[in-house]
N, C-alpha and C positions, 0 to 999 in steps of 0.2 A: 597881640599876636603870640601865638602859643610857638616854643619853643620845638626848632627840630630837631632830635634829637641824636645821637651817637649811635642809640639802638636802631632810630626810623633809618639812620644813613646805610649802618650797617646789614640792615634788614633788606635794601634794595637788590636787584640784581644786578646793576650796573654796577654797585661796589661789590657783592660777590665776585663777580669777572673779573674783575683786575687786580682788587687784592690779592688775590691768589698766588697772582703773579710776580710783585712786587713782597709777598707774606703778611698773611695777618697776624704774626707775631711782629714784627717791624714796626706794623703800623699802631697795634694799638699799643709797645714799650714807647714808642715815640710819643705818642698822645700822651700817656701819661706822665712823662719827662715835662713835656711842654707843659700840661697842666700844673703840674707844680711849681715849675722856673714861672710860668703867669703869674700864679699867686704869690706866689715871695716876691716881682714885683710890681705888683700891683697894676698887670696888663690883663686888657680882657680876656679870661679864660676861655670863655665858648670860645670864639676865634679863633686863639691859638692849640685851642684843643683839636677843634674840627677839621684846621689846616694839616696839621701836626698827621693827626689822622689817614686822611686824604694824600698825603703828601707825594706819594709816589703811585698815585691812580693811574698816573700816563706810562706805567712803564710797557715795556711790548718785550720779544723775542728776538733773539737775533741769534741762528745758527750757521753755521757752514758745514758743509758737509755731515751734517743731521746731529752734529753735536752744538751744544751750548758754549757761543765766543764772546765771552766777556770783555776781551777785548776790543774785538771790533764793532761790540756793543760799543761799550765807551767812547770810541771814536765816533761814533753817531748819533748819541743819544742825543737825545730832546725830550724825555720824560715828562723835566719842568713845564714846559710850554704845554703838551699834550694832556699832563694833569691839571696847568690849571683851567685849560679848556672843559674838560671832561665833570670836574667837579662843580664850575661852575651852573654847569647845564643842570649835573642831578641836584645841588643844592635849590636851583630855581623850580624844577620839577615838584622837588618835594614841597614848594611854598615858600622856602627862605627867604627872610628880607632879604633885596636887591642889592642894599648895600653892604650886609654883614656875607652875604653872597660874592660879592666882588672883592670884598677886604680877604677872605680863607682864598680865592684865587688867586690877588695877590701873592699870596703868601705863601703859595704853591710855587709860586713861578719862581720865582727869588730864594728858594729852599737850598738852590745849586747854583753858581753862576758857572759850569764844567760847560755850557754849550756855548758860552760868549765868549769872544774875545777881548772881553777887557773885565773885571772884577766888580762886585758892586758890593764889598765887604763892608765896605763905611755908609753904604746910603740905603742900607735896609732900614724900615722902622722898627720899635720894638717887639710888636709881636710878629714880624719877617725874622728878626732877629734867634725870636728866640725856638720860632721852627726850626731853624736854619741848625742852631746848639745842638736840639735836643734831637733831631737825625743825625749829627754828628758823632754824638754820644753813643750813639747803640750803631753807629757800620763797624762792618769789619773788614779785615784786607778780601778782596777779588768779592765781594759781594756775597760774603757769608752770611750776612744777618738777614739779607732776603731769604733763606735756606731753612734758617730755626722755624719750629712746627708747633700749631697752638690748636686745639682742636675751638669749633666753634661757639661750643658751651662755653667753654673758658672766656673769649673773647666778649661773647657778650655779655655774660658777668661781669665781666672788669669796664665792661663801656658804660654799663648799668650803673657801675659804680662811679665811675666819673659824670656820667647824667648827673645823677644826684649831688653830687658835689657843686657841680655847677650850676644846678637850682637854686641849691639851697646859699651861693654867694650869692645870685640873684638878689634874693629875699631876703637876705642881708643887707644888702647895700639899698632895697627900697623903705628896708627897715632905720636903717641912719640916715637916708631921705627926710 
């Protein structure tokens, strides 16, 4: 099965739409955060690249009075849930295994536990884990880091880049096979 790629995802317009919204700066500093916490330890990169990626595809709007309310966003959000629905449909669209399909939904979902009431810090797996880090890594107070601006050449340069990286561990690890 030929691999889907970072570019093919990004190339959709489902993830046009929503990234936008969320920022595609966010998303692909995130990605590549997570691609490298993978490698150093030794968890699947696609996965947690793609998750990583994707992460905040669910986000939506919420204003009052025609201004932007972060906070009563937050009081309502459900992001998680809505991304990892949302991902996992276009990951299956585009052909995704089923399973590597449901493992980046996972991974989506469990990126935040802000809409649960109870914590699920200890019972992520590794590559939940390390989505969860490396969106950590790059927020900032009131939701700045959705704000920072990357034009689309840039993005998909650097997703092309991580493609390739990711291939090419592939071919690696069929190579020590």
């Amino acid at each position: 099965m030929e691999m889907i790629t970072l570019e093919n995802i990004f190339s959709h317009w489902v993830t046009e739409k929503y990234l936008q919204r969320s920022g595609i700066y966010h998303a692909v500093t995130v990605a590549e955060t997570a691609f490298s916490m993978a490698r150093e330890q030794g968890v699947d990169e696609e996965v947690a690249t793609k998750a990583a990626f994707l992460h905040d595809i669910g986000h939506y709007e919420w204003y009052t009075d025609g201004e932007w309310d972060y906070d009563e966003y937050r009081k309502h959000d459900i992001h998680a849930i809505k991304g990892a629905e949302r991902a996992h449909k276009l990951l299956i669209r585009l052909g995704e295994d089923r399973a590597r399909a449901k493992e980046v939904a996972l991974a989506i979902l469990l990126h935040t536990d802000s809409y649960l009431p109870f914590s699920v810090e200890n019972e992520r797996t590794n590559v939940q884990d390390i989505v969860w880090k490396a969106d950590t890594i790059n927020e900032e107070e009131a939701g700045r880091h959705h704000y920072k601006l990357m034009d689309k050449q840039e993005a998909m340069a650097r997703l092309q880049k991580l493609d390739e990286s990711i291939i090419a561990g592939h071919k690696s690890e069929v190579n020590v096979q």
